[in-house]
N, CA and C atoms of all chains as a GROMACS GRO file, in nm:
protein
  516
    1UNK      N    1   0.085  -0.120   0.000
    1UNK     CA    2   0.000   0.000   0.000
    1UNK      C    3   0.088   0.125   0.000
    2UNK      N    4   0.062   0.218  -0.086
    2UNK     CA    5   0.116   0.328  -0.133
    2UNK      C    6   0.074   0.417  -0.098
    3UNK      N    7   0.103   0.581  -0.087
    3UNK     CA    8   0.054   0.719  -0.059
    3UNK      C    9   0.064   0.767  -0.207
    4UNK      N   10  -0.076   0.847  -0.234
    4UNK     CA   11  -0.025   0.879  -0.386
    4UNK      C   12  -0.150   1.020  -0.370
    5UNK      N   13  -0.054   1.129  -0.420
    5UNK     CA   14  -0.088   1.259  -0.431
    5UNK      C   15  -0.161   1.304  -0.555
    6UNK      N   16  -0.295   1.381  -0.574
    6UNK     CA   17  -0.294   1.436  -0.691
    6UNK      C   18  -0.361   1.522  -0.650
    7UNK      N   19  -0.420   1.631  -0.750
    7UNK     CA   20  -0.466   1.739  -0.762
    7UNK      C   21  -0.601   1.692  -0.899
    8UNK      N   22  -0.697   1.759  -0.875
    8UNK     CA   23  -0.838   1.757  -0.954
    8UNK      C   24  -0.858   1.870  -1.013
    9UNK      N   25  -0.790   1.989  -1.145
    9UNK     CA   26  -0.868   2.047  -1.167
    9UNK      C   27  -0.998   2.120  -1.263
   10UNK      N   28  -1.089   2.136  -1.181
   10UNK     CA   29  -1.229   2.167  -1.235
   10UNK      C   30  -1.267   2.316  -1.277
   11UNK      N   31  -1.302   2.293  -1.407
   11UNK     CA   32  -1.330   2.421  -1.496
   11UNK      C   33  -1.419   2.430  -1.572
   12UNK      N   34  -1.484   2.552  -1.562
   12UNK     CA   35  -1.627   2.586  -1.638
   12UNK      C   36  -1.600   2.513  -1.816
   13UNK      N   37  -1.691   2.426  -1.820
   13UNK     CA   38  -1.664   2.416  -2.044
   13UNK      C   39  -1.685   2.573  -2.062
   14UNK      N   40  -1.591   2.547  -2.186
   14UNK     CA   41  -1.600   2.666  -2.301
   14UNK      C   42  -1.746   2.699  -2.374
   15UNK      N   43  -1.779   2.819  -2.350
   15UNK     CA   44  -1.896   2.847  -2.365
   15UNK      C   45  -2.014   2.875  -2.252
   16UNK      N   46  -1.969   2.790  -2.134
   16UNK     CA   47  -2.049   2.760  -1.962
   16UNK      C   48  -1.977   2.913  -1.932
   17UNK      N   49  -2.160   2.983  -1.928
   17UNK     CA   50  -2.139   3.147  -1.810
   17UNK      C   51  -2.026   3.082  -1.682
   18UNK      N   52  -1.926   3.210  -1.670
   18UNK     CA   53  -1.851   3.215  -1.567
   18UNK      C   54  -1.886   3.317  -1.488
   19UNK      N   55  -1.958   3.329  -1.464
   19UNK     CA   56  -2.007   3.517  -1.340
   19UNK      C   57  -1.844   3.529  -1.232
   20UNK      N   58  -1.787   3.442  -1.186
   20UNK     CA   59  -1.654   3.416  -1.094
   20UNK      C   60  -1.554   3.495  -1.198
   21UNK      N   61  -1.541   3.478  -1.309
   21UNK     CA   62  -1.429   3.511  -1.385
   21UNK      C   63  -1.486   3.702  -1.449
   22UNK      N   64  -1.597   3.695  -1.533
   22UNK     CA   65  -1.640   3.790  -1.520
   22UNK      C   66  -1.613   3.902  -1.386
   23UNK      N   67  -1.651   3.842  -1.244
   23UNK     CA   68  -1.598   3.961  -1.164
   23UNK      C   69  -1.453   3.988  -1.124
   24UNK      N   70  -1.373   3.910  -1.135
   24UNK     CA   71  -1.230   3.913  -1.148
   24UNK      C   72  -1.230   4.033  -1.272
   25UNK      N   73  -1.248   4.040  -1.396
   25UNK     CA   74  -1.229   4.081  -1.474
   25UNK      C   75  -1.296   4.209  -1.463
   26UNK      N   76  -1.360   4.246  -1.397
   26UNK     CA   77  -1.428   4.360  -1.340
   26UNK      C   78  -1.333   4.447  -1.255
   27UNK      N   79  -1.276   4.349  -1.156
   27UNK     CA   80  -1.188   4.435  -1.070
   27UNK      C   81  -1.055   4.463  -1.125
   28UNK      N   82  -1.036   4.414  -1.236
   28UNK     CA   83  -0.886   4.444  -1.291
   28UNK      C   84  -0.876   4.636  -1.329
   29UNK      N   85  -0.941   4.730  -1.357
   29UNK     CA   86  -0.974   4.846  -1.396
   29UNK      C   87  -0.895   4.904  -1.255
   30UNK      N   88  -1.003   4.865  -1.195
   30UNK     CA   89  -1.002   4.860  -1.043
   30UNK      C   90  -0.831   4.902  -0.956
   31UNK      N   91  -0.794   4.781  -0.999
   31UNK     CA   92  -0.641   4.787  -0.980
   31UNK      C   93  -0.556   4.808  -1.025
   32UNK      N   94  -0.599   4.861  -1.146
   32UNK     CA   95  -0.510   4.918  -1.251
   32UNK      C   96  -0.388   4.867  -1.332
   33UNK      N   97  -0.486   4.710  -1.336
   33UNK     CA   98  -0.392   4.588  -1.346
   33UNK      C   99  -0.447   4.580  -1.556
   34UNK      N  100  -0.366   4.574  -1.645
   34UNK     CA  101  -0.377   4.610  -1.782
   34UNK      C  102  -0.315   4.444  -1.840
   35UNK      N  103  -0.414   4.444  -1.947
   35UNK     CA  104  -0.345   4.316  -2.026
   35UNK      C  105  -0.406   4.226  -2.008
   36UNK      N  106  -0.514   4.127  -1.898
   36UNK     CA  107  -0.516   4.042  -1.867
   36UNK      C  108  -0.690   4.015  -1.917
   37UNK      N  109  -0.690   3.920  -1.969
   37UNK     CA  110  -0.817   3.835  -2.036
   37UNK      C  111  -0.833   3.720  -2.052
   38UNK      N  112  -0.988   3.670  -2.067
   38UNK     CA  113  -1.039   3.566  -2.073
   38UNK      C  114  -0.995   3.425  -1.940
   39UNK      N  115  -1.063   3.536  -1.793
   39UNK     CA  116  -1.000   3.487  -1.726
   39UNK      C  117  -1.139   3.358  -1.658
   40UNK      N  118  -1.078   3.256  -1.637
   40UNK     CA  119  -1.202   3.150  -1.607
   40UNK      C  120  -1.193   3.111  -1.422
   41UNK      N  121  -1.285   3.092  -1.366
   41UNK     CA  122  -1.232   3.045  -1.223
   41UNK      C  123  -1.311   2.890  -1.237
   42UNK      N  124  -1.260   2.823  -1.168
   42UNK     CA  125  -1.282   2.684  -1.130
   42UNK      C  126  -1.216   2.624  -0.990
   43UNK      N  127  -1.222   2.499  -0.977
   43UNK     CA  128  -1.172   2.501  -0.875
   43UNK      C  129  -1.024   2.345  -0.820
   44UNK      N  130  -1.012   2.385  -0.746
   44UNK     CA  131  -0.907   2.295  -0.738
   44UNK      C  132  -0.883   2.169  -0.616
   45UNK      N  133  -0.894   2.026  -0.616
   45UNK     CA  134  -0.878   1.952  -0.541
   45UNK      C  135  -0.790   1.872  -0.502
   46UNK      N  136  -0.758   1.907  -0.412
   46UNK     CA  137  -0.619   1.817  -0.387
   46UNK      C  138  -0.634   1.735  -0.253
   47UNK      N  139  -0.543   1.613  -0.315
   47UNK     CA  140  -0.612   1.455  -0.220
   47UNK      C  141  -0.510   1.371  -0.219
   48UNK      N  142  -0.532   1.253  -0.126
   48UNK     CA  143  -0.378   1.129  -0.088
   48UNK      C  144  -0.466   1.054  -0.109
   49UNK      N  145  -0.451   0.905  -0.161
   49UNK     CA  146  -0.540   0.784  -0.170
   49UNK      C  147  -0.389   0.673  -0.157
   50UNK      N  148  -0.484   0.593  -0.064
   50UNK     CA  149  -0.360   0.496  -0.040
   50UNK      C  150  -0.446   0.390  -0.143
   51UNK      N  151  -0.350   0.312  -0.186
   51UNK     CA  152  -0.368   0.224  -0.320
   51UNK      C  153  -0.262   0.134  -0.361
   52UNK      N  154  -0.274   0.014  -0.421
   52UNK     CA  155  -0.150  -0.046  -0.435
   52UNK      C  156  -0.035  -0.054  -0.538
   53UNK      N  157  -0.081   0.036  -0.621
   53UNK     CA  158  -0.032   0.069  -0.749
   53UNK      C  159  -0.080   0.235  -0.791
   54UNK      N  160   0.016   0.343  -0.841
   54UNK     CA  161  -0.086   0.465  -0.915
   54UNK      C  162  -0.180   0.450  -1.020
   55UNK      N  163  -0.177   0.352  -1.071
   55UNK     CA  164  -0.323   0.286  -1.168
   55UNK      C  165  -0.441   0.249  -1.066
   56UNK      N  166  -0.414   0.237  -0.994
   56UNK     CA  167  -0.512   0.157  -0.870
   56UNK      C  168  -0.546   0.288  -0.816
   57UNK      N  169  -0.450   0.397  -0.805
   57UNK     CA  170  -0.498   0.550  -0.720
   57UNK      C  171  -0.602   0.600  -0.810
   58UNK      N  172  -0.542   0.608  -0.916
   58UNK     CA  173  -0.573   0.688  -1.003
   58UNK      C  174  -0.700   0.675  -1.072
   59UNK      N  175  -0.736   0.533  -1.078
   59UNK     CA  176  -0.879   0.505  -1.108
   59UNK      C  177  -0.997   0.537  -1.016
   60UNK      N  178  -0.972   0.541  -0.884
   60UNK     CA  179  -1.019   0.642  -0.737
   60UNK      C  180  -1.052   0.783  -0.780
   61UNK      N  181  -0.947   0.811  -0.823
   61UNK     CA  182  -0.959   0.970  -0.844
   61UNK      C  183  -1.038   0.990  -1.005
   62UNK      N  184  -1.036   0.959  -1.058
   62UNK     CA  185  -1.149   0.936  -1.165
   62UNK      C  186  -1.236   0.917  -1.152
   63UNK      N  187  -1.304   0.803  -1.023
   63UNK     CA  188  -1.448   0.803  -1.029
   63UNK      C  189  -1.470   0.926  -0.957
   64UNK      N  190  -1.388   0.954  -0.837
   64UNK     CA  191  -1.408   1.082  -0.744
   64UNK      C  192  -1.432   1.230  -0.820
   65UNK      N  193  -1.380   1.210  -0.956
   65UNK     CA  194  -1.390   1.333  -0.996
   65UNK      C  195  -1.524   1.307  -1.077
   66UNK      N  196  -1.559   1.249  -1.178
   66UNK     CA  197  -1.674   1.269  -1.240
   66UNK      C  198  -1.790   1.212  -1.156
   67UNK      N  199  -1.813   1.168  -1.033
   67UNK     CA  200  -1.891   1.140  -0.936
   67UNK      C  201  -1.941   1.235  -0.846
   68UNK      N  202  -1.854   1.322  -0.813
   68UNK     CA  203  -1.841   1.446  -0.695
   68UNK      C  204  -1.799   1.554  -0.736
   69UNK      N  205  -1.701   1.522  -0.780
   69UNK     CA  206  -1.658   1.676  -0.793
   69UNK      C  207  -1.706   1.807  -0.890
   70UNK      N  208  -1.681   1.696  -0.981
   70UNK     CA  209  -1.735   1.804  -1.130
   70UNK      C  210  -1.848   1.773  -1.201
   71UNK      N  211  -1.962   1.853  -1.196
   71UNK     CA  212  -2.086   1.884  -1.249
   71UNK      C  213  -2.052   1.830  -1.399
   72UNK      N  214  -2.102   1.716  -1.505
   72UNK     CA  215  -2.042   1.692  -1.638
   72UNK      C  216  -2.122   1.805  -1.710
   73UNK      N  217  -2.218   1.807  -1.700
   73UNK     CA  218  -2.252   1.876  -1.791
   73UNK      C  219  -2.222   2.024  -1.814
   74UNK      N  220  -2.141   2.108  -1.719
   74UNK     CA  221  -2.117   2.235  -1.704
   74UNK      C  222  -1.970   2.229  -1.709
   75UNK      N  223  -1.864   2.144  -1.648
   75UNK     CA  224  -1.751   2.136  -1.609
   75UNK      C  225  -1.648   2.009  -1.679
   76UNK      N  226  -1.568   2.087  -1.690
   76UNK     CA  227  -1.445   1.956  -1.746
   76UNK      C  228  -1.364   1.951  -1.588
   77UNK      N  229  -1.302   1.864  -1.654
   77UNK     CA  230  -1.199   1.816  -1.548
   77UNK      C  231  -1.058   1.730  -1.557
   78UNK      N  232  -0.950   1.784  -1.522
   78UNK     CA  233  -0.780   1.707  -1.521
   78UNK      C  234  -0.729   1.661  -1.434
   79UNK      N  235  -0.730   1.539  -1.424
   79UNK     CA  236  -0.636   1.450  -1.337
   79UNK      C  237  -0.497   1.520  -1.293
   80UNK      N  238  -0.396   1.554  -1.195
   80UNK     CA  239  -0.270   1.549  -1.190
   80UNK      C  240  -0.203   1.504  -1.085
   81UNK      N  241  -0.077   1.432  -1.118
   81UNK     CA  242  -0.006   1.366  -0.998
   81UNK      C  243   0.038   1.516  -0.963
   82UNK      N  244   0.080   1.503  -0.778
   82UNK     CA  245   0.149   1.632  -0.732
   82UNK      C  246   0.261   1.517  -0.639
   83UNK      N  247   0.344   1.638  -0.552
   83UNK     CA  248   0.440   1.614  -0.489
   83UNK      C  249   0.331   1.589  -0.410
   84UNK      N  250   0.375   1.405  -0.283
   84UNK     CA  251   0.319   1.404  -0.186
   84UNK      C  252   0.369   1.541  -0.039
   85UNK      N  253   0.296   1.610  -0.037
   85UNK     CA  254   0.303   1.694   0.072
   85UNK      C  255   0.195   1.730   0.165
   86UNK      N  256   0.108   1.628   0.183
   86UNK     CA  257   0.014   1.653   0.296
   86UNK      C  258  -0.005   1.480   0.302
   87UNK      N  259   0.424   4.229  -2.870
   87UNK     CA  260   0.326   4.202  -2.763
   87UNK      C  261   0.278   4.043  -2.806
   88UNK      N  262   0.337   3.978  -2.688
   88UNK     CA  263   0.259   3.813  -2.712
   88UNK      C  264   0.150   3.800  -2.633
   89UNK      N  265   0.092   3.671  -2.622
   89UNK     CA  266   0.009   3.601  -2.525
   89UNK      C  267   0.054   3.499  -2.420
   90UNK      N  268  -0.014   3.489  -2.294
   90UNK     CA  269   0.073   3.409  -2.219
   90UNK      C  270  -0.003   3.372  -2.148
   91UNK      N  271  -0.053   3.215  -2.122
   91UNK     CA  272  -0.163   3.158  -2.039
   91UNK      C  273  -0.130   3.117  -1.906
   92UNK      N  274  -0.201   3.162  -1.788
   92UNK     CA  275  -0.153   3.076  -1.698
   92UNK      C  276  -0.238   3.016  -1.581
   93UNK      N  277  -0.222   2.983  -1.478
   93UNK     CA  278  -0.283   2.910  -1.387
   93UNK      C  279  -0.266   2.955  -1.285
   94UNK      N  280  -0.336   2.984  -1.172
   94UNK     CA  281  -0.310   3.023  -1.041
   94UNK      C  282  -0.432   2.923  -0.926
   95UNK      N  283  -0.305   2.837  -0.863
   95UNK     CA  284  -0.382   2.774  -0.820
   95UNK      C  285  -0.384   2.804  -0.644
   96UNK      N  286  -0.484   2.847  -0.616
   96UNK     CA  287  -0.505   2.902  -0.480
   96UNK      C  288  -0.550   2.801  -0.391
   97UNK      N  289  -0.469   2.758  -0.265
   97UNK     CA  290  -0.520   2.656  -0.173
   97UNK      C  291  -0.502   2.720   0.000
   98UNK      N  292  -0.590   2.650   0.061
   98UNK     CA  293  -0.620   2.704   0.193
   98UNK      C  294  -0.460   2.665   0.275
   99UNK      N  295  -0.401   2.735   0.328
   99UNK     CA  296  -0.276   2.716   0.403
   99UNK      C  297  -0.309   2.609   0.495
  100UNK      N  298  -0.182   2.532   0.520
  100UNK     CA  299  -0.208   2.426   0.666
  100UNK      C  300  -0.265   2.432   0.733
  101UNK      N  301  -0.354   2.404   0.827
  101UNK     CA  302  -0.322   2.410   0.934
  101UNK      C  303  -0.477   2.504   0.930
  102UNK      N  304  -0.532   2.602   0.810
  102UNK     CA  305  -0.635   2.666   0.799
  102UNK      C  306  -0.744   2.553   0.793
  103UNK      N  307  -0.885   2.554   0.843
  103UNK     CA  308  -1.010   2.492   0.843
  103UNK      C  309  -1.018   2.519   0.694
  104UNK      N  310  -1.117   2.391   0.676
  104UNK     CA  311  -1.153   2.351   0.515
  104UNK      C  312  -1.279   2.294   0.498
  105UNK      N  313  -1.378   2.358   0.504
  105UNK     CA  314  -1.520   2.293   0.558
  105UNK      C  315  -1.550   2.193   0.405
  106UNK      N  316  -1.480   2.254   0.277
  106UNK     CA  317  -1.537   2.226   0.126
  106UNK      C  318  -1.472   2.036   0.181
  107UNK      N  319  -1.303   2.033   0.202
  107UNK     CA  320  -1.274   1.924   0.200
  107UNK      C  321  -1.326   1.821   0.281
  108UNK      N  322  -1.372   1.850   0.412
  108UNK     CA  323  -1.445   1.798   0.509
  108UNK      C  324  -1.580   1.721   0.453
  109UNK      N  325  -1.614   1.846   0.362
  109UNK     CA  326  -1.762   1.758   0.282
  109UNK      C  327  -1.759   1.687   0.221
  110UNK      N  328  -1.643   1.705   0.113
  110UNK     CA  329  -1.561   1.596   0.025
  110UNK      C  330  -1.546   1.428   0.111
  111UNK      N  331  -1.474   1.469   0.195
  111UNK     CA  332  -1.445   1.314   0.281
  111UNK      C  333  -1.605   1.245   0.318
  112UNK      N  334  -1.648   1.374   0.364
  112UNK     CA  335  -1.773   1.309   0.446
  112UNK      C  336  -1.864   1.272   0.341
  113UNK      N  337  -1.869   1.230   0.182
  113UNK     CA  338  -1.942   1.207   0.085
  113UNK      C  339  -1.874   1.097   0.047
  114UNK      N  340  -1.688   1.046   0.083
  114UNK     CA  341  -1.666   0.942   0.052
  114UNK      C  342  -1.752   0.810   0.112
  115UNK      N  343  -1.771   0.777   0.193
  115UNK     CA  344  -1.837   0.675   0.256
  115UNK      C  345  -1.957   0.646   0.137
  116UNK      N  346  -2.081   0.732   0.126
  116UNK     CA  347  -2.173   0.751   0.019
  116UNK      C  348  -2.144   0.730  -0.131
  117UNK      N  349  -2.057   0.720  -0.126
  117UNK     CA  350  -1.975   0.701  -0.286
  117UNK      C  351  -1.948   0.557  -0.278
  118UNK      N  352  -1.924   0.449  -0.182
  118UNK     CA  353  -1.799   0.342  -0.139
  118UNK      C  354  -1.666   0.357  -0.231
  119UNK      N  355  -1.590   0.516  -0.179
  119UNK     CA  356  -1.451   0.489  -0.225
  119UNK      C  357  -1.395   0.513  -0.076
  120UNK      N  358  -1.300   0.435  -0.096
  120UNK     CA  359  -1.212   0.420   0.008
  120UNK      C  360  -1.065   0.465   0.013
  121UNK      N  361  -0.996   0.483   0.078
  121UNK     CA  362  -0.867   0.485   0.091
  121UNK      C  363  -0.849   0.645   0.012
  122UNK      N  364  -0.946   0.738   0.043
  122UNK     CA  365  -0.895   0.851  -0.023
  122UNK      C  366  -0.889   0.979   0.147
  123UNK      N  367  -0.818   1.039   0.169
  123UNK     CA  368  -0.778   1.139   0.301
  123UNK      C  369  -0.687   1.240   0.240
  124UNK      N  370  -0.695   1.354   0.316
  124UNK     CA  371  -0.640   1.473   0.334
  124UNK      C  372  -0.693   1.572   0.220
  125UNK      N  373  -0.807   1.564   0.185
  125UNK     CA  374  -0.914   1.641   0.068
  125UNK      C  375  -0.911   1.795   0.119
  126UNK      N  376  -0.796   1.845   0.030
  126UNK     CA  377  -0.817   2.032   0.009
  126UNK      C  378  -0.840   2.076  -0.098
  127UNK      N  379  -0.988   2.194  -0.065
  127UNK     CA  380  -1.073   2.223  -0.185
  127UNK      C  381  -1.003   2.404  -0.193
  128UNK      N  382  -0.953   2.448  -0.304
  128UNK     CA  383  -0.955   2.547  -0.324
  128UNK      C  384  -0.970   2.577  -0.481
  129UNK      N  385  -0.948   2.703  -0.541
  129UNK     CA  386  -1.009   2.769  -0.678
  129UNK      C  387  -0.816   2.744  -0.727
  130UNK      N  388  -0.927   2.734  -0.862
  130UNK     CA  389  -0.795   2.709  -0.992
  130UNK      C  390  -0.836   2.893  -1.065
  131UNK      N  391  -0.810   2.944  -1.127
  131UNK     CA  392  -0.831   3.079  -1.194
  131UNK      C  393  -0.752   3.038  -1.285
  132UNK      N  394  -0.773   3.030  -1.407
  132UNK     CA  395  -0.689   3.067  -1.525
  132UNK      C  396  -0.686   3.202  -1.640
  133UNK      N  397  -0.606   3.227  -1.651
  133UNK     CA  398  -0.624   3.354  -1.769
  133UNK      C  399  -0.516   3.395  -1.827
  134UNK      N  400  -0.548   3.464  -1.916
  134UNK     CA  401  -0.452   3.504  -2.066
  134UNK      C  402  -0.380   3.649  -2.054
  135UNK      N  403  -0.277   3.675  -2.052
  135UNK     CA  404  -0.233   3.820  -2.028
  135UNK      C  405  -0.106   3.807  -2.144
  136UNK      N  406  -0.166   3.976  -2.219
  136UNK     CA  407  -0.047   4.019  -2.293
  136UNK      C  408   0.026   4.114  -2.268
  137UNK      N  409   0.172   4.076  -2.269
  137UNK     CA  410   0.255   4.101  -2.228
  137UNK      C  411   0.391   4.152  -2.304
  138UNK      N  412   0.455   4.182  -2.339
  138UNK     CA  413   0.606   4.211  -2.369
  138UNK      C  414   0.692   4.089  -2.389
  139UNK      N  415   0.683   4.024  -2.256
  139UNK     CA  416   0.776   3.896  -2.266
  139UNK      C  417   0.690   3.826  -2.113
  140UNK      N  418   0.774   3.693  -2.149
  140UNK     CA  419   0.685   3.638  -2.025
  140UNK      C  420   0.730   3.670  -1.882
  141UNK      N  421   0.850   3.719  -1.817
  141UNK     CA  422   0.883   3.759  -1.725
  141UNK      C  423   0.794   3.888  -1.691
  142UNK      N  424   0.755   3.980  -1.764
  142UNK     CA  425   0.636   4.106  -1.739
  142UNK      C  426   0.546   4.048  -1.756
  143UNK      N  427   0.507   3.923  -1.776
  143UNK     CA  428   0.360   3.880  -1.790
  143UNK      C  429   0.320   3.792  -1.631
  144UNK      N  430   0.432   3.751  -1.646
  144UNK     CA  431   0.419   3.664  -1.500
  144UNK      C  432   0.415   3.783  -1.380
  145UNK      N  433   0.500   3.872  -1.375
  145UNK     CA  434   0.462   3.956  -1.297
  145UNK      C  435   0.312   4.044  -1.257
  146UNK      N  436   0.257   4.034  -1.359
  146UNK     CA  437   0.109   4.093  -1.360
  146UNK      C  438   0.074   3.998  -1.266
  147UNK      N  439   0.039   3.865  -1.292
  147UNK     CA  440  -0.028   3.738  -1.293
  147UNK      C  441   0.038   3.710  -1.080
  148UNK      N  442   0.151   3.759  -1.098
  148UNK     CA  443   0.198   3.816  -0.966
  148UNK      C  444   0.119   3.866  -0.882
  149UNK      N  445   0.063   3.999  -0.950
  149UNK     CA  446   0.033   4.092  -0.853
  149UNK      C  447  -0.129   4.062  -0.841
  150UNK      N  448  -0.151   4.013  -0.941
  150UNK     CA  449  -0.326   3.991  -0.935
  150UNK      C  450  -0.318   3.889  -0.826
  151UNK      N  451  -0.234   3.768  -0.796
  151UNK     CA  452  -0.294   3.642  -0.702
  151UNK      C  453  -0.311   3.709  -0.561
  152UNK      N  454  -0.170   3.793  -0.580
  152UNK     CA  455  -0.155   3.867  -0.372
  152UNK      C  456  -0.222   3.947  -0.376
  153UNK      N  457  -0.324   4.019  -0.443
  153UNK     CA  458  -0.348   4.158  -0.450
  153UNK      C  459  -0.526   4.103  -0.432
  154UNK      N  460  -0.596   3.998  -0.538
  154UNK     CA  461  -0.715   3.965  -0.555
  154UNK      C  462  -0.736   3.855  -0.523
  155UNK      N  463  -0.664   3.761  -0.573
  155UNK     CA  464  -0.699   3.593  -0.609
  155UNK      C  465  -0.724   3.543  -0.497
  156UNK      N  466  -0.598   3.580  -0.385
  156UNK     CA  467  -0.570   3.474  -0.229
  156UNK      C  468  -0.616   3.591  -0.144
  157UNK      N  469  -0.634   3.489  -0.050
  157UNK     CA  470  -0.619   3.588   0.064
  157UNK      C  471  -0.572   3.543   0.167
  158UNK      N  472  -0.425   3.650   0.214
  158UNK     CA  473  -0.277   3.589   0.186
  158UNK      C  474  -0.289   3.498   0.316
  159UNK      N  475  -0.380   3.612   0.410
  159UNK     CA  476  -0.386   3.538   0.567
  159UNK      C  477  -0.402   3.402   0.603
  160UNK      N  478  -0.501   3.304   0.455
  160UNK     CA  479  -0.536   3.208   0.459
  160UNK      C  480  -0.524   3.103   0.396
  161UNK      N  481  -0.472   3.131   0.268
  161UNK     CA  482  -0.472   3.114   0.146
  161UNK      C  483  -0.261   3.101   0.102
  162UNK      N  484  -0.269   3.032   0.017
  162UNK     CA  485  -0.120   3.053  -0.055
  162UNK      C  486  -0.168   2.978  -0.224
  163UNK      N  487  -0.074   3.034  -0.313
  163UNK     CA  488  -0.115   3.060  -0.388
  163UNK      C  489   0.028   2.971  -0.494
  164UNK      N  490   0.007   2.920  -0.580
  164UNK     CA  491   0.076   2.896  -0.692
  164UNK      C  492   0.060   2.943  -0.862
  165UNK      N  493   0.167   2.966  -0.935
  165UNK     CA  494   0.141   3.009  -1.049
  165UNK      C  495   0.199   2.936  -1.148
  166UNK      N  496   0.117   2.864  -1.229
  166UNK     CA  497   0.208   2.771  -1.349
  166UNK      C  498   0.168   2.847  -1.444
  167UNK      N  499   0.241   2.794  -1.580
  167UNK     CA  500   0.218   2.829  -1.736
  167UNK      C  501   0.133   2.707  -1.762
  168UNK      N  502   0.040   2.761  -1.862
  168UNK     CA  503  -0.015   2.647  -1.914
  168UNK      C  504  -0.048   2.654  -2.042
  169UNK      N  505  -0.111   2.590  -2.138
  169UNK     CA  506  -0.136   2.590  -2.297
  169UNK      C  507  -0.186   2.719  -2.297
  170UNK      N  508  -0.173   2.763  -2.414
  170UNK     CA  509  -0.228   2.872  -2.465
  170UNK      C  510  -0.368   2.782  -2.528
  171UNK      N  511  -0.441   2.808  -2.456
  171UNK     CA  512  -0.639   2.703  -2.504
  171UNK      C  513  -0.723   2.810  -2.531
  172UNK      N  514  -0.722   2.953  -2.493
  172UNK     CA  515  -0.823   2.996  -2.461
  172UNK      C  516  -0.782   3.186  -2.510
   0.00000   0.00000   0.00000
């Protein structure tokens, strides 16, 4: 049995209203921050699954993600290994 | 003037309460996945900034995470490059 780190992240599909990114992009004027567009917010999950193999984690974190985490019909979603640090 | 995509991935500091990940765990049982612990939920933000070069681009992308994105008290913050998708 293994410790195995990844990260989940979840983002509006292309085309899916972002109102989160929209107000980011609102406050940029604001701060007088120039240049910056087409900004999207989503969100980010990060998790340890003990497992006996990272094929064995990783299929965990696949059902975990299109099960829980991410809405399919509004949201995509990317698997990533991270450094174990929690 | 190029384009330059990136990622800012904002997560709750150590040691900070995490009520999102708490719900996460407490939905594993209801799922029957097992062997998954230490679930931290925070926001991914991605966006496009043009820039000069990517060292002035990353710096924007800088000042927006400490300035808007995190909040520093609670929050820490990472910044990757990612595809130009969007």
């Amino acid at each position: 049995m293994s410790s195995f780190r990844f990260a989940v992240n979840v983002t509006p599909k292309p085309g899916i209203l972002d109102p989160q990114g929209r107000a980011v992009e609102g406050s940029l004027d604001h701060l007088g921050i120039e240049g910056v567009r087409s900004v999207r917010v989503g969100r980010r999950v990060e998790l340890t699954v003990d497992a006996g193999d990272e094929g064995a984690a990783r299929a965990v974190v696949e059902r975990l993600a299109s099960e829980l985490l991410a809405n399919p019909l509004i949201e995509a979603y990317a698997i990533e290994t991270t450094e174990p640090v929690a």
